[in-house]
N, C-alpha and C positions, 0 to 999 in steps of 0.2 A: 440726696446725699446719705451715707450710709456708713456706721462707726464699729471698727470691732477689735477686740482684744488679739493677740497670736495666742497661742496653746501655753507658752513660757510667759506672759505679763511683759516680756520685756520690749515690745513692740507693739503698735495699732495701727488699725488702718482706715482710710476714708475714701470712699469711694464717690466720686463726682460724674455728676453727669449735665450735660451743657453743651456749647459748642466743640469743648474739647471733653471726652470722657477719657477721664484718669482712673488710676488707685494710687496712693501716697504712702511707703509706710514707711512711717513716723518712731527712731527713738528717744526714750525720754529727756537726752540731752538736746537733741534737734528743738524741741518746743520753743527753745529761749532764741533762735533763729541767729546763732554767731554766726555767721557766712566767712568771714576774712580768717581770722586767726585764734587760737585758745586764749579766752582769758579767765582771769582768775579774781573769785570775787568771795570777798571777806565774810566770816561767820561773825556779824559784831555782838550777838548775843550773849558769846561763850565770852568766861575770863580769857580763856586762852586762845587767841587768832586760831582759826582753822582757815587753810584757803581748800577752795575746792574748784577741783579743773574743769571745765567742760568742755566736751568734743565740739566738732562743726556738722552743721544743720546734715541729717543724715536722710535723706529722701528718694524714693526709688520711683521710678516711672515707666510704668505697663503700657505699649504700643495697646491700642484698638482690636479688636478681631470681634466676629461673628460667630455664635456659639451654633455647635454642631448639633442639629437636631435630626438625621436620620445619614445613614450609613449601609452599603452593601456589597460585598465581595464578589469579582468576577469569577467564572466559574472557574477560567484558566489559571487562577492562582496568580497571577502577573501585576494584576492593578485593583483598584478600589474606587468606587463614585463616593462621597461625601456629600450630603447638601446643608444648608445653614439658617438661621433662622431668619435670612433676608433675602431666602426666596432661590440664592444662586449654589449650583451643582456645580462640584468638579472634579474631573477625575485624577487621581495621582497613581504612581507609580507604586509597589510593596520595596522596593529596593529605594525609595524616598528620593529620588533623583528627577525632579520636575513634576510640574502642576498644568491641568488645560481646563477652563471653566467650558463645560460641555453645554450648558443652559440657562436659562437664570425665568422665573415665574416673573409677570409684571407686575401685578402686585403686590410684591415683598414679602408674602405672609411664607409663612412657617412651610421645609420641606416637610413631608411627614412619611413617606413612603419612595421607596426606590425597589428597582428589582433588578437582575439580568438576564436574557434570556441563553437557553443551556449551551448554544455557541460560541458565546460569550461576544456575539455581532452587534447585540440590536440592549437598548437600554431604556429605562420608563421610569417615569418620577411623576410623583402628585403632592401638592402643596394642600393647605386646611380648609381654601375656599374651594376642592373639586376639579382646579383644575388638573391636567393630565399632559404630559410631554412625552415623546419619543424620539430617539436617536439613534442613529446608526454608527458606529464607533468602529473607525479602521486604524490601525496605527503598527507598523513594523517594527520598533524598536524602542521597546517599554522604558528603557534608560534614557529617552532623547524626546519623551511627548512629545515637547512644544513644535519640535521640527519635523514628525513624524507624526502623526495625529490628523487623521480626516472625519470630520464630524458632519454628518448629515440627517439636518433633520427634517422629521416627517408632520405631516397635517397633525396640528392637536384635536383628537378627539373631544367632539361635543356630544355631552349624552347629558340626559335629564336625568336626575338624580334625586329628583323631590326634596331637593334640602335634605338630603343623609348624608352624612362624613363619608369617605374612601377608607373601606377598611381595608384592602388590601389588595394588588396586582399583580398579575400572574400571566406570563408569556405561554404559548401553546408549546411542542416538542418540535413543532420545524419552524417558528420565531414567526408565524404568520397573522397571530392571533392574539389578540391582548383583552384577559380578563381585570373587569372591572368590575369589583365587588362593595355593597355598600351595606347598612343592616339589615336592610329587607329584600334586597334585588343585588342581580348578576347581571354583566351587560357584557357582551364580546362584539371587539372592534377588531375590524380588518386593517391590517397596517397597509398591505400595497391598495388596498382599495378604498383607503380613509374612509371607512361608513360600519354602520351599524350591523351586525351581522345578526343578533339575536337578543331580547333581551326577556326578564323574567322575575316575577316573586320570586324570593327567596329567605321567606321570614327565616330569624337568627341564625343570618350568615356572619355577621359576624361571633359566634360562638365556633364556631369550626377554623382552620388551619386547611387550606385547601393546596393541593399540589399535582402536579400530571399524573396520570395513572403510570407506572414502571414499564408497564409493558403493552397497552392498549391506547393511542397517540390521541384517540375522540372520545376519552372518559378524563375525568377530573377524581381526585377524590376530598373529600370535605369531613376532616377529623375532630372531633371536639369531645369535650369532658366527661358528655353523656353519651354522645353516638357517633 
């Protein structure tokens, strides 16, 4: 449970967690909990009666949700993946008009990475334990996902990773190819052939920003702060 002032004193709030997780926020007069109607109760201290009013119990209540831990725009401007931090991706629409959960990790652990590839067909997401998804995302009519939305997914790549985080994933320029970069090593997966296709040292790779080369389809390039 967790207590905290508004920016104005005139409100707090208490955050619960349990089988139902709440936020409450609580004012001053809600404390004394009148639920039915106003009443009014005597200052008997003073010579002179003061009555003083109080409002009824004033209390707000916050629906659930799962906090958004990674994010990435389609190339075509049209839609957006979101994943969360229990594991499930979804893509929604930029015009806010429907939602389609594209994938969900089974172990619940945190999205951390999402990408698309520059056709804007084929989609990848990695959660904090390593693992890796891929998707094929076909949908006609970005206003209607639910009912238009064809999602196909492909073998999860298994690659050995020595216990190193995923620092980052990277579709090739004709969406065949899916780089898998961690801090020491690079590893390219074939999507239609689910397997390994190369893999490699690559002390601080994570200090670079890696991206297709602009105009050479079998080059990468790998940008960082020093080189």
């Amino acid at each position: 449970m967790g207590l905290a002032f508004s920016p104005d004193c005139l409100r707090f709030y208490d955050l619960r967690c349990g089988t139902v997780n709440a936020v409450n926020a609580w004012e001053p007069n809600s404390l004394l909990r009148f639920s039915d109607t106003e009443e009014v109760v005597s200052d008997v201290v003073s010579e002179n009666a003061v009555s003083i009013s109080f409002s009824q119990t004033s209390e707000a209540w916050l629906g659930q949700f799962e906090a958004v831990s990674a994010l990435a725009a389609c190339p075509n401007g049209k839609c957006f993946c979101l994943g969360n931090d229990d594991g499930a991706i979804e893509l929604r629409s930029t015009s806010g008009k429907g939602e389609v959960e594209v994938g969900k990790f089974n172990n619940f652990m945190n999205v951390n990475h999402l990408t698309w590839s520059q056709d804007s067909r084929y989609f990848a997401a990695t959660d904090l334990s390593g693992d890796v998804l891929i998707r094929q995302i076909e949908t006609t009519d970005y206003n209607r996902l639910v009912e238009t939305t064809n999602i196909v997914p492909f073998k999860n790549p298994k690659l050995d990773l020595e216990e190193q985080a995923i620092q980052q994933i990277l579709f090739n320029s004709d969406s065949s190819l899916l780089l898998v970069l961690t801090n020491q090593s690079g590893h390219i997966w074939s999507i239609q052939d689910t397997s390994i296709r190369a893999s490699a040292k690559l002390p601080g790779g994570n200090l670079r920003k890696w991206l297709s080369h602009p105009t050479q389809d079998r080059l990468l390039l790998g940008i960082g702060s020093e080189d």
